[in-house]
N, C-alpha and C positions, 0 to 999 in steps of 0.2 A: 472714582471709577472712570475709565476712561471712553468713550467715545469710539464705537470700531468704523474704522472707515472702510465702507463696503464699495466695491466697484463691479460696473459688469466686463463680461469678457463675453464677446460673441464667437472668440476662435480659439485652439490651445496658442498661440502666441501671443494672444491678446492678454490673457489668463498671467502668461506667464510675468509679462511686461507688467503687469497690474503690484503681481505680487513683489517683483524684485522692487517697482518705486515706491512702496512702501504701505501700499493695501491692506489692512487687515483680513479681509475676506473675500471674497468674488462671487458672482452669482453668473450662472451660464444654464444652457439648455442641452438638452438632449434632440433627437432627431424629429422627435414630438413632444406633443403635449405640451408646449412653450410658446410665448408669443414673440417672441424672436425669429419668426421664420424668414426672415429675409437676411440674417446673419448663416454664416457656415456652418455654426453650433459644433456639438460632438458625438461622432459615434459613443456607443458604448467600452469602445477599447480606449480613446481619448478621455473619456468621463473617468475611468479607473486609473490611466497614468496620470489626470490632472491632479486627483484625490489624493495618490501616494506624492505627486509635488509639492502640494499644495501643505500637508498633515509634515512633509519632512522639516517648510521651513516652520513649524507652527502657527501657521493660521489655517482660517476654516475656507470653508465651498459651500456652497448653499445651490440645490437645481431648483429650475421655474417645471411647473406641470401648474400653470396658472391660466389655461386657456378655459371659455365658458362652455362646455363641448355639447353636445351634439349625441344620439344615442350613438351614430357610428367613429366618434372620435374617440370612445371607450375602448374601442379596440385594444388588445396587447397593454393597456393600462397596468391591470395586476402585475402584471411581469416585471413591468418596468417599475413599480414599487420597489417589490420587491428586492429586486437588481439593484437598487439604489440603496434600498438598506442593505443590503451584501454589502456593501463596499462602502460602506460608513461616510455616504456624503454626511455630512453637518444639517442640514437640515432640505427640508423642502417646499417652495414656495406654492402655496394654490389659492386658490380662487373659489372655486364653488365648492358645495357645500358636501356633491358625491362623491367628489374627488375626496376631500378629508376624512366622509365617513369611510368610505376604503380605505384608506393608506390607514388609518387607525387599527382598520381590522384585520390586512394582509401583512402590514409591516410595521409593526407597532413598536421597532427602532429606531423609526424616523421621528427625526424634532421636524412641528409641524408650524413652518411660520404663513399668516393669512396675508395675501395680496394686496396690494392697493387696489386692484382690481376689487376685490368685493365691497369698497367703499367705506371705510371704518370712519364716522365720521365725530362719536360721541364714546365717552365713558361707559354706557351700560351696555353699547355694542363689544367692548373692549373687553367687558365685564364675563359677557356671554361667553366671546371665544376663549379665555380661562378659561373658565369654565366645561369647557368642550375639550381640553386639552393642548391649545396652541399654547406654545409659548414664544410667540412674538408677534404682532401685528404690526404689519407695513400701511402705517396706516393714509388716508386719500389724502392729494397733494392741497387739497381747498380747506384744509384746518390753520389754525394761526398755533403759536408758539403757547399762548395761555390753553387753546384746545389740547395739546399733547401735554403741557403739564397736567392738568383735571386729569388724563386718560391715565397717565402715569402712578398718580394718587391714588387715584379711588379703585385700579384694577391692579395696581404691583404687575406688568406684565413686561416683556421686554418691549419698545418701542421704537420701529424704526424710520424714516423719513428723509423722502426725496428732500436733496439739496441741487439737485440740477438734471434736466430732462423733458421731453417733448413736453407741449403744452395743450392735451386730449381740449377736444371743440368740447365732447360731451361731458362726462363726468369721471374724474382721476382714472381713464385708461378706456372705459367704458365709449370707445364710440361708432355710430352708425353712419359718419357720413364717408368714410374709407370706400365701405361698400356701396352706397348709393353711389357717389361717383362714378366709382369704376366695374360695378357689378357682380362681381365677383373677387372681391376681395374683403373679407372679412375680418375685422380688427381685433373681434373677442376671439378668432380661432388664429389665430399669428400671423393672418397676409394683410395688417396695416399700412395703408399707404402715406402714411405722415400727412394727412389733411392739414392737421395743426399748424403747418410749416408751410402752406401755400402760401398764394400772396392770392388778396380778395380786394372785391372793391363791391359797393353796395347800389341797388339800385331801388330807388320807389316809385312802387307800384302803377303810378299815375304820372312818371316818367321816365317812360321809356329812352334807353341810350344815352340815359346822363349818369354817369360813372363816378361814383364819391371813393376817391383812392382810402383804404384802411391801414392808416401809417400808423408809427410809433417814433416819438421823439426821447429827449431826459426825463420828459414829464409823463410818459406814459403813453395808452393809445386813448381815442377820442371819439371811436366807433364799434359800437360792440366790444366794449374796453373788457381787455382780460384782467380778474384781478389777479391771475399768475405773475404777470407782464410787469405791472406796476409795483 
């Protein structure tokens, strides 16, 4: 069996570009409910001509509704299930836990694949969401190669996994320092400001204005070492 190579697409030209180099599937967002908000994303008129592009050459679409929300980010949610099963995206990526128990209940057309975002980090978590009705888990970028085989065995689910992409401070997408930085921007609700990707230097506590630079060379980093990195 082979291997689908999934890519994202933040705009319908990105989408399209994806699919003609030879993408099996693409994943993109809607106007909400995505943590892409700093991309263009798609209207809902965009979201339905992508699906008819995308289903003519034969491959799939998958939409994100993978944000951790909020009572008032529930807003227009049902709708936009909905809407999404009208128009036979391929499936739908979430994250928390009322998101899927809705989409199960209002649109129970959708394939429901689970987040890196909710952290999948073991077999009986993988176990669980079978179990629940997903059939895929994206599962967190801090597993090794022997953790998704186990997950693969012991739960027969589909399995799918980052091969390149931001490197979260906190935990596989989960993080809080976006918004402390910058105060208002919040990374579980889609206004991440790519923390992961500044540049830091360290300082301790009992010396003051001595700046220890946080580099990376072939060998790795040597400060707060990411094991994404190495």
């Amino acid at each position: 069996k082979m291997i689908e190579l999934l890519s994202p697409a933040g705009t319908p030209d990105k989408l399209r570009m994806a699919i003609r180099y030879g993408a099996d599937a693409v994943y993109c967002a809607g106007q909400a409910f995505g943590l892409r908000a700093s991309s263009s994303n798609f209207t809902n008129d965009e979201l339905e001509e992508a699906v008819a592009f995308v289903h003519e050459r034969g491959k799939k679409i998958y939409v994100t509704c993978n944000i951790i929300p909020h009572n008032e980010d529930l807003v227009g949610l049902e709708e936009y299930l909905q809407f999404l099963d009208r128009i036979h995206v391929d499936g739908v990526i979430v994250a928390d836990l009322g998101i899927f128990h809705l989409a199960k209940r209002v649109a129970p057309g959708l394939e429901l694949h689970i987040s890196t975002q909710a952290n999948t980090t073991n077999y009986l978590t993988t176990q669980f969401w079978k179990e629940q009705g997903a059939s895929r888990v994206v599962v967190a970028r801090e597993v090794s190669i022997a953790d998704i085989k186990a997950m693969k065995e012991k739960a027969d689910i589909e399995i799918e996994a980052f091969v390149h992409g931001a490197m979260c401070i906190s935990y596989s997408g989960r993080c809080l320092l976006s918004n402390y930085f910058t105060t208002t921007r919040d990374a579980n609700r889609g206004q991440c400001a790519q923390a992961c990707r500044w540049k830091y230097s360290l300082v301790e506590e009992n010396r003051p204005g001595e700046y220890y630079p946080i580099e990376e060379d072939a060998h790795g980093t040597y400060i707060f070492n990411s094991k994404d990195l190495c």
